[in-house]
N, C-alpha and C positions, 0 to 999 in steps of 0.2 A: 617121869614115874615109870615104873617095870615091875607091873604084879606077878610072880609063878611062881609053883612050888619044887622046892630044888629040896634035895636029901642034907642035910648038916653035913658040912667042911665047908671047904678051901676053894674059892675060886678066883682065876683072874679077870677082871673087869678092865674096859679103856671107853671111853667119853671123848668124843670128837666133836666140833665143831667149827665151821669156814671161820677163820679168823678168832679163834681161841686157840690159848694154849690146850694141847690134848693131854688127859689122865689116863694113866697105867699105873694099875695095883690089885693086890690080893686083898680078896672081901671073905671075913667067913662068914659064914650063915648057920644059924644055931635053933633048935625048937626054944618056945614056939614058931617066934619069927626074930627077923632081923631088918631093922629098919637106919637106912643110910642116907645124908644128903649132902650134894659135892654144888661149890660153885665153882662155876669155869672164870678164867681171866683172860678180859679181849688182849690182843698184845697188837694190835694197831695203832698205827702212829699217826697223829693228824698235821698234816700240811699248810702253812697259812704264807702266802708271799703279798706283802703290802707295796703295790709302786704306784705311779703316776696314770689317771687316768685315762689316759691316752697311751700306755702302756702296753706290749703285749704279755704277756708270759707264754712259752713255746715249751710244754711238758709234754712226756709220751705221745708226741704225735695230735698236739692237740693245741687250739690256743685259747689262752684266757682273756681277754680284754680287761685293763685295770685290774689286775691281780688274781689272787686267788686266795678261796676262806676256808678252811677249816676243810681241807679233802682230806679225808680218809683212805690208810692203806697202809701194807702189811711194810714191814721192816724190813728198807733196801738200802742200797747206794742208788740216789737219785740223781739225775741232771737235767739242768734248766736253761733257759736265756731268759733273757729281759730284752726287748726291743723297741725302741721308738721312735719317729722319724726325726731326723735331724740330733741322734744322742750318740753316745758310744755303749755298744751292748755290753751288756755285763751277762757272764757266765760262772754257774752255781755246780759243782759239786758236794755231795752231802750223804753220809749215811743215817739213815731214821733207825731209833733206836723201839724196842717192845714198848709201848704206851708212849713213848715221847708225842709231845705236840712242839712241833717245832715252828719259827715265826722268824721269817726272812723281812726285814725293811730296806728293801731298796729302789734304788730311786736313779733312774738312769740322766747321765748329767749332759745337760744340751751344747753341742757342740760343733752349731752351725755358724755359715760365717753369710754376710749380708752382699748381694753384689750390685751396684748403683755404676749404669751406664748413662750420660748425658751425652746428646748430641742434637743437630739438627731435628727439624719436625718433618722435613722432607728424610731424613735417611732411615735406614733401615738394620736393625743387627741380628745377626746372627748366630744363635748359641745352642749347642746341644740342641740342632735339628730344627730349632724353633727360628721365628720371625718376630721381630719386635719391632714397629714402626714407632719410632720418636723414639728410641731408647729404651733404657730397662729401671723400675725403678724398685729400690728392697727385694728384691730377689732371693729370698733363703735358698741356700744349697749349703755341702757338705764341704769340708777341705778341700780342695783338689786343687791340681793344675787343669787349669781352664783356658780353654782359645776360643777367641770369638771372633767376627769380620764383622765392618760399618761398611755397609753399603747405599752408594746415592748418586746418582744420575750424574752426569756432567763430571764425576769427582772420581780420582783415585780411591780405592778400598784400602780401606785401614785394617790392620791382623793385627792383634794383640795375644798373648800366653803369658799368665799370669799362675801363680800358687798363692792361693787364699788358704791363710792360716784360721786355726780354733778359734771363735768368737768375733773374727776380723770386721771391719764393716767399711767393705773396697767401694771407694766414689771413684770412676774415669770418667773423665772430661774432655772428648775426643768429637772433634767436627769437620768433617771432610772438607777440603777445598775446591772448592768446583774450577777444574783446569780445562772448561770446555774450549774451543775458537767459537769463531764467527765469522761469517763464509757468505760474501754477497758472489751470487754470478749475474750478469749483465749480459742482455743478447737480444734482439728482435724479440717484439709483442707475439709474435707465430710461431717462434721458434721455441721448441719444449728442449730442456735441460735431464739429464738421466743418470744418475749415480745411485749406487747401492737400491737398486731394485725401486727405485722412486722416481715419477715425473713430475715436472714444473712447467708448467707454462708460461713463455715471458720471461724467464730467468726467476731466481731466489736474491732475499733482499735480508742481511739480519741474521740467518739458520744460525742457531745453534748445532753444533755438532762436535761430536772425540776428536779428539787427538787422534789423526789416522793418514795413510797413505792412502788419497781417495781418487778412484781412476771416474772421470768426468767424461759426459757424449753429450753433445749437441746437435740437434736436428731441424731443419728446418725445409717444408715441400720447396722445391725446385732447387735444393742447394746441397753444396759438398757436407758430408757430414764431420763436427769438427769433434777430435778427442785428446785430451790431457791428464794428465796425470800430474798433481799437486802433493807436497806434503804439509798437513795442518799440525801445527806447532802446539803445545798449550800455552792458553791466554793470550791468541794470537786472534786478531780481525783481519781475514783477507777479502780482499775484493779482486775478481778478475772478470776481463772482457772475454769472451767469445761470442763474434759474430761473423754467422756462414756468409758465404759469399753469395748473391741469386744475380744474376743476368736480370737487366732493366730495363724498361722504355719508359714512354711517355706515351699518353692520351689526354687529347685537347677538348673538351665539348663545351659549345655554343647552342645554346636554348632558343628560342620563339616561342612563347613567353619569357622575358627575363627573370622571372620568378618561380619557374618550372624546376622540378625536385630533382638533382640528376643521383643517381644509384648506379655503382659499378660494382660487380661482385665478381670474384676469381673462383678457378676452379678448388683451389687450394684455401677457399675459406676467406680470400683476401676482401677485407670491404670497404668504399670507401664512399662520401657523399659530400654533396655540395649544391648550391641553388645558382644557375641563368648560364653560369659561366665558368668555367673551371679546367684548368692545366693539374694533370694532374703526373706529377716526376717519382722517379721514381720506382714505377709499379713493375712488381717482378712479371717475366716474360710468362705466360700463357695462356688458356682461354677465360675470357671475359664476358658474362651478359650487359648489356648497359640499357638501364629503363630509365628513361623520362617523360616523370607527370604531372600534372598542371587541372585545378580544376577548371570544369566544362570542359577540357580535352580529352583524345585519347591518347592512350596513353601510347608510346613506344618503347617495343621493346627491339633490342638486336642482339646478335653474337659477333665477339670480336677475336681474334687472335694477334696476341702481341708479341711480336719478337725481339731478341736482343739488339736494343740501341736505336729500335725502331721508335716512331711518330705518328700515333694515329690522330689525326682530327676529322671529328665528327661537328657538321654544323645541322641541327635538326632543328625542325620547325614542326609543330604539333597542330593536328589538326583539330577543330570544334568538332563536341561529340562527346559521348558517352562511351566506357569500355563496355557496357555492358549492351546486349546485340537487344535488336530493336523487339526480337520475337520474344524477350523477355521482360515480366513487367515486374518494377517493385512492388513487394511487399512488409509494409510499416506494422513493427508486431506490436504485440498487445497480449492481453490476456482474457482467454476466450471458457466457453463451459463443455468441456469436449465427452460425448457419448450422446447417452440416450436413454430417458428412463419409461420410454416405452418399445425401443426394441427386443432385439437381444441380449442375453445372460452377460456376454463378452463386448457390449456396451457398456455395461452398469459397473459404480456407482458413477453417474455425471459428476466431473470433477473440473476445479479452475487448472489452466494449464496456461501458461506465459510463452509465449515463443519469442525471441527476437527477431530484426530486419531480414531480409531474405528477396530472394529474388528466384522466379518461377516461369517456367514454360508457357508462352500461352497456349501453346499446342502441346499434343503428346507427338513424339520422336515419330518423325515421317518417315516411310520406307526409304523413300529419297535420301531423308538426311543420314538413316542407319547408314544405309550402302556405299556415302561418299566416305565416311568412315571409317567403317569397316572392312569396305568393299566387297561384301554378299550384301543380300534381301533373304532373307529366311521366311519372309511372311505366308503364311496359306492364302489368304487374298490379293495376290499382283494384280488381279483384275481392278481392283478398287481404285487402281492408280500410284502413283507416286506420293501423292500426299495425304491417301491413306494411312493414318498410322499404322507403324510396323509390329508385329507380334509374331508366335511361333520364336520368344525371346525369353531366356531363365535370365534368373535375377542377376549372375555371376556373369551373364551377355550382356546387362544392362550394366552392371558396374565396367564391366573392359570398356563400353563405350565410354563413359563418363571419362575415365580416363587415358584414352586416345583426345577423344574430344579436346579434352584438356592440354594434351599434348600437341594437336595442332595451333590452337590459339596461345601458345606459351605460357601457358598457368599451368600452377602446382598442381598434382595430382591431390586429389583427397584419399583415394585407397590405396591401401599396401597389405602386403599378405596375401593367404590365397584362401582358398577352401572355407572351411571354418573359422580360419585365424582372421579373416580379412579385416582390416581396421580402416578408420574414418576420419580424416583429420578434420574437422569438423572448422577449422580458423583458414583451411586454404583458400584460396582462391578459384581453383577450377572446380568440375560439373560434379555432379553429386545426386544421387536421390534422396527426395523427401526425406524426413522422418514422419512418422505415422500424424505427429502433433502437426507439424507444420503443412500435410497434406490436407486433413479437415480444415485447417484454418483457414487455409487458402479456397476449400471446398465452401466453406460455407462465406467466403467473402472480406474474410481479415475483418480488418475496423470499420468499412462500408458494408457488415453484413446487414441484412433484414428478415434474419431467422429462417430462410426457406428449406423446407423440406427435401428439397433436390439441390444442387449448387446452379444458383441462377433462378428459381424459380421453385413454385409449389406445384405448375406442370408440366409432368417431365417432358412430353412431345416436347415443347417450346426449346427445351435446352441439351436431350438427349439422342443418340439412335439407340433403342433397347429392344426386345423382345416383339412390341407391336407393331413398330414402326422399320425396324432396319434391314427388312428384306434378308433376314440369315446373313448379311454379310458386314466388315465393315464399312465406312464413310469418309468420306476427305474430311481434314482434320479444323473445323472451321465451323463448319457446315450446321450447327445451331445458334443457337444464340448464347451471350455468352457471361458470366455470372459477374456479380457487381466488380468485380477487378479486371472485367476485361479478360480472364481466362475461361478458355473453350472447352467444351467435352470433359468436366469433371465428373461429370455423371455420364455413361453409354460409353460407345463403341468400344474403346477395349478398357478392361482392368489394367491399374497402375501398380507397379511394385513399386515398395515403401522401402526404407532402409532395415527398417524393425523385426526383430525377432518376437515373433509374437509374446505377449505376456500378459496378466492379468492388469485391470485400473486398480489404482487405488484410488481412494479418497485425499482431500487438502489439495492445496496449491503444490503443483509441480512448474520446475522450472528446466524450459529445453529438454521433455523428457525423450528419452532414445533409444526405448522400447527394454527388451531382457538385455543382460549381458551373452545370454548364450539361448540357445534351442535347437528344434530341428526342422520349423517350418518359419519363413520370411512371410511379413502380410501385406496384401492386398487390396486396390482401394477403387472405388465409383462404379463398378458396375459393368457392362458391356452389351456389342449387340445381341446378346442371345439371353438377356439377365430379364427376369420380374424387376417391375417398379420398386419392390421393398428392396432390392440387391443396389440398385440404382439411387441409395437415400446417403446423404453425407457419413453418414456415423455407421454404416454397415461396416464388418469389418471381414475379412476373406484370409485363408491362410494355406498355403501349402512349401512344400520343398522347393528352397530355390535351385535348386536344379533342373528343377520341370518346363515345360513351353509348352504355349496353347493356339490356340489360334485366336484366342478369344485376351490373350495375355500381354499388354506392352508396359509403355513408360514415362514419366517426363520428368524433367531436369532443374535442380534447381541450383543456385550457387549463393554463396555469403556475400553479405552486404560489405564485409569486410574489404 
């Protein structure tokens, strides 16, 4: 509407609106008034494209999923696609007419083709970047020339290139043939074999392997090292010998018992055994231990050196007796209730703990015995004598012993490593300390205990030298009385280091426990001369840096029953 007063004539008028046609014309205007009314015409075209749900339609920059309805818009030359996966697109030009509704049905037509790969469940193919294990099965894809590889262990690789036509549905039926060999090498039980960055011990028997030029080494201690160079055929089984050559003798041993267990071991790993009597040919040339043992005997041990083409005989006769030294007594384990739930915090909870067989010091390490050892005395007390036990010893002086020790009597060391690392084989044969379990157990008397408060009794005079009684100094290592197994001084004169890094108890059955895996203080055990009666009780527990020495500080030694 447009109400205002205008003078009578002639005027020109125009009427616009977005998507109408526009008016232009002369209105006259007359008294009293002049009244006029105009309708406009849209002159927009409506749009409809009907296709396949899965359809795209791709107009101005835009896309329709499943078509498009009834869009509105002014009168152009439009253009379209139609797109869908596995079709051929189709492309629309078209001019929209002033009011036309125009209505496109189309329908993009599918023009894939199927691809069916068959083969092994072990192969592998390959296609357009991908990996198909066991094959390919209905594959839609487009036309194309296609290459794909089967690939599989043992087998030649298969390549195919193919052009899959419109609608095609390609089945290949492709299966590698495995053209592996088989590759026995044969050589000495010590001798290791080495090809392609791999060892074998004893040779290979059977291997699977390629088709290949394969460069071979064979190795064996005391021998020339052998190398060849083979070529493996496919579907070929070879077998070949390589065996180094070593320099040999002979050793003869004759037992006393005829029943005595003879063991000869090389330096090179070599090992061989036999019982009373035994020639043994053969044995590659160089150093050799040979032990033979017999129960109720001791045992012997030697070192032998065998040379090329040489004859050792050995006739040995063993003597009655125990390996194990008389100053040691067995201990038959069991399973014991180890703390205390009226001490200390670092007693508690009293727990069952199991230890096995063992064997223990009856004495703690005499000055005497340290220094034939060692060859120092480091003690503060010399005056006490020689079989005073020795102290002024950290824990790290007391494992070297153990292991010297061990090495004079030809048993296995138990430690290795140093410092903090130091480890425990706990199945060897030579000297050892305690572990925290097996030193109370032994403290309180193993499977002959009778509960005593101190090890050996409920008073400590009777079994200890401590605080009241030891004159500030230590005592010969004997010199009370001594707890139900026969071992001395588990209580008084000096403190024992334990194997253990301190750590808290737990509750439950433990079995051989071995203290923390790590820490920074080793503990300590029975008391000394300078200690209160409560320091001096089995289940006391002590702890400081094994690095440290005291004068108040020693040791004793125990080994496997094994």
């Amino acid at each position: 509407p447009l109400e205002s007063f205008y003078d009578a004539g002639t005027y020109a008028i125009r009427i616009e609106k977005e998507n109408y046609e526009t008016i232009n014309e002369q209105i006259t205007i007359s008294e009293p008034e002049t009244a006029k009314h105009y309708k406009m015409t849209d002159i927009r075209a409506t749009l409809t494209v009907k296709t396949h749900k899965n359809a795209t339609v791709k107009f101005n920059g835009d896309d329709y999923k499943g078509g498009i309805d009834n869009l509105l818009m002014l009168p152009q030359t439009i253009s379209f696609k139609i797109e869908q996966e596995f079709c051929e697109t189709i492309e629309e030009t078209y001019t929209l007419t002033k009011g036309e509704e125009k209505v496109f049905e189309l329908f993009p037509e599918d023009i894939s083709a199927s691809l069916t790969i068959k083969t092994n469940p072990e192969a592998t193919v390959i296609f357009n970047g991908e990996r198909y294990k066991g094959g390919i099965d209905k594959l839609v894809v487009l036309p194309q020339t296609i290459s794909f590889k089967i690939e599989q262990k043992w087998c030649d690789t298969i390549e195919e290139t193919y052009t899959l036509q419109k609608g095609e549905n390609k089945i290949f039926k492709l299966n590698p043939e495995d053209i592996s060999a088989t590759l026995t090498i044969k050589t000495h039980a010590n001798a290791t074999v080495k090809f392609k960055g791999e060892s074998y011990t004893g040779g290979i028997s059977n291997k699977k392997i390629a088709p290949q030029v394969l460069e071979i080494e064979v190795t064996m201690p005391k021998a020339e090292t052998l190398n060849r160079v083979i070529t493996l055929k496919p579907k070929t089984e070879e077998t070949i010998e390589m065996y180094p050559e070593v320099q040999t003798g002979v050793i003869q041993v004759m037992c006393i018992p005829t029943d005595a267990k003879i063991e000869l071991t090389g330096d090179a790993g070599e090992h061989y055994t036999s019982t009373g009597r035994k020639t043994f040919t053969d044995v590659p040339v160089g150093k050799y231990v040979l032990i033979v043992s017999a129960d109720s005997c001791k045992t012997h041990k030697e070192k032998l050196l065998l040379n090329a083409d040489e004859t050792i005989a050995k006739q040995i006769s063993l003597e009655k007796g125990s390996d194990v030294p008389e100053w040691m007594v067995f201990v038959e384990g069991g399973t014991f209730q180890m703390g205390s739930s009226s001490g200390d915090d670092d007693e508690k909870p009293v727990h069952s703990v199991t230890v096995s067989d063992f064997y223990i010091g009856k004495y703690e390490v005499t000055q005497g015995e340290y220094e034939a050892v060692m060859g120092k005395n480091p003690s503060n007390f010399k005056d006490s004598g020689k079989d005073a036990p020795v102290e002024q010893v950290s824990w790290y002086d007391a494992v070297e012993y153990c292991n010297k020790l061990s090495d004079q009597e030809g048993l296995d060391r138990c430690y290795s490593g140093s410092g903090e690392n130091i480890k425990c084989d706990f199945d060897a044969n030579g000297y050892r300390l305690p572990t925290e379990a097996e030193w109370e157990y032994a403290a309180l008397g193993g499977n002959k205990s009778k509960g005593y408060k101190y090890s050996g009794s409920n008073g400590l005079k009777q079994v200890a030298w401590y605080k009241d009684n030891s004159g500030s100094k230590t005592h010969s290592a004997g010199g009370k009385q001594a707890n139900e197994l026969g071992v001395y001084d588990m209580s008084g004169n000096v403190w024992e280091w334990c194997w253990d890094w301190k750590g808290d108890y737990s509750s439950g059955l433990q079995n051989n426990p071995r203290g923390s895996s790590s820490g920074s203080s080793r503990v300590f055990r029975g008391g000394c001369w300078s200690s209160y009666a409560s320091y001096c009780r089995t289940a006391y527990r002590y702890i400081i840096s094994p690095g440290y020495s005291f004068s108040y500080l020693g040791f004793r030694v125990v080994r496997s029953s094994k």
